[in-house]
N, C-alpha and C positions, 0 to 999 in steps of 0.2 A: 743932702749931707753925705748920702752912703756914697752916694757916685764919685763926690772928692776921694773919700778915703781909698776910693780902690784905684785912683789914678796910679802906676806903675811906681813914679818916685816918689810919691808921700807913702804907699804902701811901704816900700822899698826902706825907707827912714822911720817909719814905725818898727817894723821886722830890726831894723837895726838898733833900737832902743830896747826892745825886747831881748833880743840876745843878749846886749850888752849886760843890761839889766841881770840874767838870769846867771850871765857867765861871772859876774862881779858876787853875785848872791853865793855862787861857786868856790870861787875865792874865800870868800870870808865863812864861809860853813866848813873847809877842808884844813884849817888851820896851817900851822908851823909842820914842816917834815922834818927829819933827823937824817944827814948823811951815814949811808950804810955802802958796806963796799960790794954788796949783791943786788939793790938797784937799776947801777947799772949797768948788771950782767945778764945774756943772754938765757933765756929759759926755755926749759925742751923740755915739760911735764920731769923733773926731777934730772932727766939724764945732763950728763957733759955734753957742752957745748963744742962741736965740730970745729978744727984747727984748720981744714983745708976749707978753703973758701969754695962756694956755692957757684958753679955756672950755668944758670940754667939758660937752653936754648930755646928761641924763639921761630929759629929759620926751619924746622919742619911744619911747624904748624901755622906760620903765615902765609906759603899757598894756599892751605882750606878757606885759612879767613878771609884773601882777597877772593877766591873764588865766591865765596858765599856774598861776601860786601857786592860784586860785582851782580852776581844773580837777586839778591834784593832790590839796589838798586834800580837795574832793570826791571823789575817787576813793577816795581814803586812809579817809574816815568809812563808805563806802559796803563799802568793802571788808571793815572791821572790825565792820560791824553785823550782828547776830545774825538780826534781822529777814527777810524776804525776800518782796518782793512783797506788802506792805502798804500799806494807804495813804500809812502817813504817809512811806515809802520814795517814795512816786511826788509824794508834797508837797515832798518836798524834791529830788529830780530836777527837779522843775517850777521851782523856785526857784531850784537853779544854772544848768539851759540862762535861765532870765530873766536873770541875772548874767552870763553868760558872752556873749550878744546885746545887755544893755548898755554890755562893756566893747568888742564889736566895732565897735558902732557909736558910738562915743566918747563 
């Protein structure tokens, strides 16, 4: 009997009765709101809320990330390969440090 239950989609349809279950209990324990016109205003620990809109940049710091994503990766394939000290191990060593020196140098 335990073995059914841990099958993926019956687990998967328990878990989802269970939320539902607990998010409905949610519902009926958090009652009626009142509209209020600060709701739904933005909150900054008491201060006013910023009139110029926010741009935050992403393009300096996704070199590092692909750098890193690329040098994990690498590691993660190399780690997992059966192989050891083969050519085609040092072809592809040769390939990521080439990858990883043209993400350094932009």
């Amino acid at each position: 009997m335990s073995s059914i239950l841990l099958t993926p989609p019956l687990a998967f349809l328990l878990y989802l009765v269970l939320v539902g279950t607990l998010a409905g209990a949610g519902w009926v324990l958090a009652g009626r709101s009142k509209a209020a016109r600060l709701k739904g205003s933005a909150y900054a620990s008491g201060e006013a809320a910023s009139t110029t809109p926010a741009a935050p940049g992403g393009g300096s710091s996704f070199g590092i990330a692909l750098f890193f994503a690329v040098l994990h990766l690498s590691v993660l394939m190399l780690g997992s390969s059966t192989f050891v000290a083969s050519p085609l191990v040092i072809l592809y060593l040769l390939g990521v440090m080439i990858a990883l020196i043209a993400l350094i140098l932009g």
